[in-house]
N, C-alpha and C positions, 0 to 999 in steps of 0.2 A: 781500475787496474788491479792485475792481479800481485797478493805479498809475494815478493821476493822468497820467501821461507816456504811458500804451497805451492812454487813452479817444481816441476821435475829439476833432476841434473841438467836433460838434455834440454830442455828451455832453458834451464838461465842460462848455459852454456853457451846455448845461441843468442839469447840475450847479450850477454858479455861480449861475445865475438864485435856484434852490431855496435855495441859502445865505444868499443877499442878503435874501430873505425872513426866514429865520429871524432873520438878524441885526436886524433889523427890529422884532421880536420881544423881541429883547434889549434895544434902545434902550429900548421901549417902558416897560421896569419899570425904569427908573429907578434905573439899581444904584449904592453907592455903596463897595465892597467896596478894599481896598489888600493888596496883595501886591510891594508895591517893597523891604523891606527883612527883613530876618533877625528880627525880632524876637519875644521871648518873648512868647506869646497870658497873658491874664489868671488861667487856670487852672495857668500854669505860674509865674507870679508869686505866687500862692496857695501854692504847695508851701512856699515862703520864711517863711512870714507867722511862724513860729514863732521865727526869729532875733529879732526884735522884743524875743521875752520872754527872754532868754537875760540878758540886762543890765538892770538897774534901779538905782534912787539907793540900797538899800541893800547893792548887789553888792560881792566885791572882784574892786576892779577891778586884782590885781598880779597879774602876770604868776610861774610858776615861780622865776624866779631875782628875784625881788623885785622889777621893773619896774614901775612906774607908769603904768600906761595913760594917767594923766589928762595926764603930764607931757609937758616935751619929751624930746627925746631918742632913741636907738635908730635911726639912721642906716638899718641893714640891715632892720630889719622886726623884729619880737618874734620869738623865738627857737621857738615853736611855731608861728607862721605860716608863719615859713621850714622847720619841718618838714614841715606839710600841705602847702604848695605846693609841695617839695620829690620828695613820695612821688606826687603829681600831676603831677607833670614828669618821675618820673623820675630824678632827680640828687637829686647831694648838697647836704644845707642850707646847708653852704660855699661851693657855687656859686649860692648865693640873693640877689637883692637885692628887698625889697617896697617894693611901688611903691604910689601911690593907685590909683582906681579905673577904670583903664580903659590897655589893655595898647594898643591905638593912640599914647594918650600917651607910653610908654616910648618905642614905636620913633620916635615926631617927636621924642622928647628927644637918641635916639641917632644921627641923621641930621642932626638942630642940633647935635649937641656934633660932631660930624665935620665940618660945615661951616666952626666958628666957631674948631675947636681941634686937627683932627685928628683920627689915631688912634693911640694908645698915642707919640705924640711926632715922628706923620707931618705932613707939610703940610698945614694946613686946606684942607678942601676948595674951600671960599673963592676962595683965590687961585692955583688952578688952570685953567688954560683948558678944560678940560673935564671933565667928570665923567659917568660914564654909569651905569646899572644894567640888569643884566639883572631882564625879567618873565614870566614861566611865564603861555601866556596859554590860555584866559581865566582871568582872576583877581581877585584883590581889587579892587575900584574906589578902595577910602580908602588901601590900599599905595601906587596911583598918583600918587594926590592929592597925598600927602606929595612923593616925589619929582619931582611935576611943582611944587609951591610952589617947590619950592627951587631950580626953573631944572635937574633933573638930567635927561640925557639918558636917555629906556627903549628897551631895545631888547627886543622880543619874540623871546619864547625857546617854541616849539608843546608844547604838552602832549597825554602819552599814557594809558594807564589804569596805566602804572609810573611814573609822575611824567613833568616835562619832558625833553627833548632832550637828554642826558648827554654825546653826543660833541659837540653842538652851543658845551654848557658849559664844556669842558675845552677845547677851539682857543679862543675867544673871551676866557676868563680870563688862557689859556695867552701868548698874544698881544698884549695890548691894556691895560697899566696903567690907565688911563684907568677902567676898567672897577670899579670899587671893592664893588659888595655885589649881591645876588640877591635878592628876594625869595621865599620861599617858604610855602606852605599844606599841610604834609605830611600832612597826616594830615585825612581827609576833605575835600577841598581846595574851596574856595568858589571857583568854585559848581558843580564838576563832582562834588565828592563823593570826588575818588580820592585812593589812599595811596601813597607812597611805597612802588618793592619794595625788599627788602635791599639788590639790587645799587645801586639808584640811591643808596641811602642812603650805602654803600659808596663810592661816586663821587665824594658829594660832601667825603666827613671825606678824599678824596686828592687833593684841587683842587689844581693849581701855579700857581696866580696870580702874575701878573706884579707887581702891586702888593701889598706888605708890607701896605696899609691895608684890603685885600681881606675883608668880611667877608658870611658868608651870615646873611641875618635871617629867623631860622627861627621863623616865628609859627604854633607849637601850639595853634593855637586851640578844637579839636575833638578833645581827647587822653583824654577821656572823654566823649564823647556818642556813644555808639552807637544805635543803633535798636532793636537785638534781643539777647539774651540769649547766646545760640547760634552767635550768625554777624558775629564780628566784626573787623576791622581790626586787626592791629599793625604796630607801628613801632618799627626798632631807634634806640636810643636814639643822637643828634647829637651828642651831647659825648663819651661814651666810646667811641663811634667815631672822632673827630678826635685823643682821645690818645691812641688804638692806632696812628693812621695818623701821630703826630710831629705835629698839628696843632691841638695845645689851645686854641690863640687863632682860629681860625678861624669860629669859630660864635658869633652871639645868638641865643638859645633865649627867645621870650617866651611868654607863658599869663597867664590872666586864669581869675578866677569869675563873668565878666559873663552866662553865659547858664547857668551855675550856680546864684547866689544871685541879687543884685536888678545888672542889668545899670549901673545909673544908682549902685551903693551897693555895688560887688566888691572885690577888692583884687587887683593887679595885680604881675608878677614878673616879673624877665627872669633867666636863669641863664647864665654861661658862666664861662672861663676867669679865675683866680685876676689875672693879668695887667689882664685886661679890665676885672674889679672894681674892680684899683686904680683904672683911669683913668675910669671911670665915679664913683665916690665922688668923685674929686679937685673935678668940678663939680657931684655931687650935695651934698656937703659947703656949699657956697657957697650954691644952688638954695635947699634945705631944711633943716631942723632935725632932722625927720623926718614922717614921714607919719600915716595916722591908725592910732593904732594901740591906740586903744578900737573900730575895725570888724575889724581885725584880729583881735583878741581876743575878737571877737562873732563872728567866723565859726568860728575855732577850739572854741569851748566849744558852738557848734550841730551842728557836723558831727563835731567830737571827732577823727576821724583820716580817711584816705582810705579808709576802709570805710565808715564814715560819709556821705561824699561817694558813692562810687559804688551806696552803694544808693538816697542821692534821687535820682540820675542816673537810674535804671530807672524811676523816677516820672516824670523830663519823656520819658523813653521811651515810656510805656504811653499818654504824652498824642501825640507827633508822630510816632508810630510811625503810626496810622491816617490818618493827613496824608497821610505819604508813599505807602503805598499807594493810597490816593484818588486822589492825583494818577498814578501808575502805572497805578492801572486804567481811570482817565477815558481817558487818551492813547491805551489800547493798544484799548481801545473804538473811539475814534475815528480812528484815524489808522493801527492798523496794514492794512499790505499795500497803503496809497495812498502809501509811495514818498516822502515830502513832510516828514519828519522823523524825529528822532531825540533820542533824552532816555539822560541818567545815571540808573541804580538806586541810589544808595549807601546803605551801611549803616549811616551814621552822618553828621554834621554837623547842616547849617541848611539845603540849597540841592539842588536838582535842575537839574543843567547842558539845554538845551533847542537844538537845532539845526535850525533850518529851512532849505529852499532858499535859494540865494543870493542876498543886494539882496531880502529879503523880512524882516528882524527888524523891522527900524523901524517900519515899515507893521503889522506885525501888534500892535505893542504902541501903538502909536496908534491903532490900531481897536478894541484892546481898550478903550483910555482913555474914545473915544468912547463906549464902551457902560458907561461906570461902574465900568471895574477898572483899576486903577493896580499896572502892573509897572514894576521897575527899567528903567530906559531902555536900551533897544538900544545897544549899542557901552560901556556902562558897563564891563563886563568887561576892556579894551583899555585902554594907555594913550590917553589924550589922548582918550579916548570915541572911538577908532575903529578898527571891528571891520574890518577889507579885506573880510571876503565878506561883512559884513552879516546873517550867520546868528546869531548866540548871544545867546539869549536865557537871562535867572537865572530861576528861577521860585521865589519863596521860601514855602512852604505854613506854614510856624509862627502868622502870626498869626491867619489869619481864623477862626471854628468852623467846625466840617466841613460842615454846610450851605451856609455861607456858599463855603466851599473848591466844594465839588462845583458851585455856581453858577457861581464865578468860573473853573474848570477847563475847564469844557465851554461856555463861552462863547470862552477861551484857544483848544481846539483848534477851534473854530469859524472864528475868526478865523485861524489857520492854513490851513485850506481854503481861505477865501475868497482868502487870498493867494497861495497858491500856484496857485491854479485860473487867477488871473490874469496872474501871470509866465509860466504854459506858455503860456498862451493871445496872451499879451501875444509870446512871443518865435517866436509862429506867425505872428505879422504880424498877428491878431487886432485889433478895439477891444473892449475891455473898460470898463464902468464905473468911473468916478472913485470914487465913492463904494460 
């Protein structure tokens, strides 16, 4: 096909005409299709249903070393959770705390207890005139969210297919107290899908930060979901890389079973240095009693060990593995050789990172909206919802069924043409259609 940017005026012109039609088309059937968020489709919620029966009222409900699920107690998480979420992460069960259900909660616990206490005996963050964090962009939307609630300054940090900006990381930590945590998505990264290489890993367990309170929040959230058997992502591991590099306290390593088991019903863990532990217990102690740890003990006796886990892993596999190439092959149908975008392959996560020309994201997922498909809003990626070139778009394929997907896809690059046809055209001194 020929670029968008070498047709005449009066081709695209007539191009555009022909789209506007089609889209036309699209309004007409009334679509009512959601593709804004990451979530598990219903047949991936189905693989779960089996934890259900794993517990019943004539069960015993004690744990190995004689633990009472029903009771309180157990501060750190039962002693076999912390070993499955352990061989899950990576590390040692020592460096385990279980949390409830949802690993966004840990890092807002760990970003309030730095606010209101410190860290490890630093000045709350609180009563500091400024506090900043670096963000690997584009990136999480809810990473942001937390640190913009709490009044934290973000500075964007550009991201590559080897993770973020490393020398960019090292002057600005190097330099700047002020500058206290990172966020990061190593491992298939939301929503561009990339991993972390050795070196960057490397990079960061040798950070010099200026600030003692300096911590990176390394949220693993995609540390076993791959897509394919054969062709996978690693990651060397953040913590025994920081105490090779003399940097034990350096790192939060968080992980969740939310797109594992039942996202609304997971159990949640954060892992790092023995140090860090204490000072996290000190207000977890206070906070809780402890957590649940009759779900705990319902996941452990469902999955049994992390072989357990990663062979239902190949089950939401064999379901979002045909998602992603959908989407892969819709785009490259329509849109390769016009010049007009550009999309992440990854081999594992939730998220296909999407790039259009510039000062055109908004407009195209409002046009999609128009036509009955709801994507994450343009500039969500960026702190403070705001992308500077207006290009990046999340495209998240997990929840709809594949029919529904290949609808809602090729209405997506649709709506891409039409956008782009009108900023070249728009920036020829052209009028183009509002609508």
């Amino acid at each position: 096909m020929k670029a968008y940017k070498d047709c005449t005026t009066e081709e695209l012109s007539e191009i555009l005409h022909a789209l506007l039609a089609q889209y036309k088309e699209y309004q007409a059937k009334d679509l009512r299709l959601n593709m804004a968020r990451g979530k598990p489709c219903v047949e991936q919620l189905d693989l779960s249903m089996g934890m259900m029966d794993v517990l019943s009222s004539d069960c015993d409900l004690q744990c190995e070393d004689g633990t009472d699920c029903r009771n309180y107690g157990v501060l750190d998480g039962i002693k076999e959770a912390k070993e499955l979420m352990a061989d899950m992460m990576e590390v040692n069960p020592d460096n385990i705390l279980i949390y409830g259900n949802s690993s966004l909660n840990v890092m807002y616990d760990t970003i309030s207890r730095s606010m209101t206490h410190g860290v490890m005996g630093s000045t709350p963050w609180s009563q500091l005139d400024c506090v900043k964090f670096l963000c690997p962009v584009p990136g999480y939307d809810r990473h942001f969210a937390i640190t913009e609630y709490f009044g934290i300054e973000m500075i964007n940090v550009p991201m590559s297919a080897d993770g973020p900006d490393m020398d960019m990381i090292e002057r600005l930590v190097a330099e700047d107290a002020s500058i206290k945590g990172i966020w990061c998505v190593p491992k298939y990264s939301n929503p561009q899908g990339y991993s972390y290489s050795d070196l960057t890993v490397r990079r960061f367990a040798r950070l010099s930060p200026a600030a003692k309170d300096f911590r990176i929040y390394w949220d693993n959230a995609y540390t076993i979901h791959h897509l394919y058997d054969d062709d996978q992502d690693h990651l060397i591991e953040i913590l025994a890389e920081c105490k090779r590099a003399g940097n034990s306290d350096l790192v939060y390593k968080f992980a969740s079973t939310s797109k594992i088991s039942f996202p609304g019903s997971c159990i949640a863990a954060i892992a790092t240095s023995q140090n860090n532990l204490e000072d996290i217990r000190r207000q977890l102690q206070i906070q809780t009693i402890g957590h649940d740890k009759v779900n705990q003990l319902r996941h452990v006796r469902y999955f049994k060990d992390i072989h357990g886990m990663i062979e239902h892993m190949r089950h939401h596999a064999d379901i979002l593995r045909p998602k992603f190439e959908l989407i892969d092959s819709i785009l490259s149908e329509e849109l390769d050789g016009l010049e007009i975008g550009s999309w992440t392959k990854p081999r594992g996560g939730y998220f296909i990172s999407f790039d259009s020309l510039p000062d055109c994201a908004k407009a195209i997922v409002a046009r999609c909206k128009k036509a009955g498909v709801e994507m994450t809003g343009a500039g969500a990626t960026y702190p403070y919802g705001i992308d500077p070139k207006d290009s990046n778009i999340r495209i998240a394929p997990s929840y709809p069924p594949l029919r529904d997907l290949e609808i809602a896809a090729r209405l997506f690059a649709l709506c891409v043409k039409i956008e782009a046809a009108k900023s070249i055209l728009s920036a020829r001194g052209e009028s183009v259609p509002a609508k």
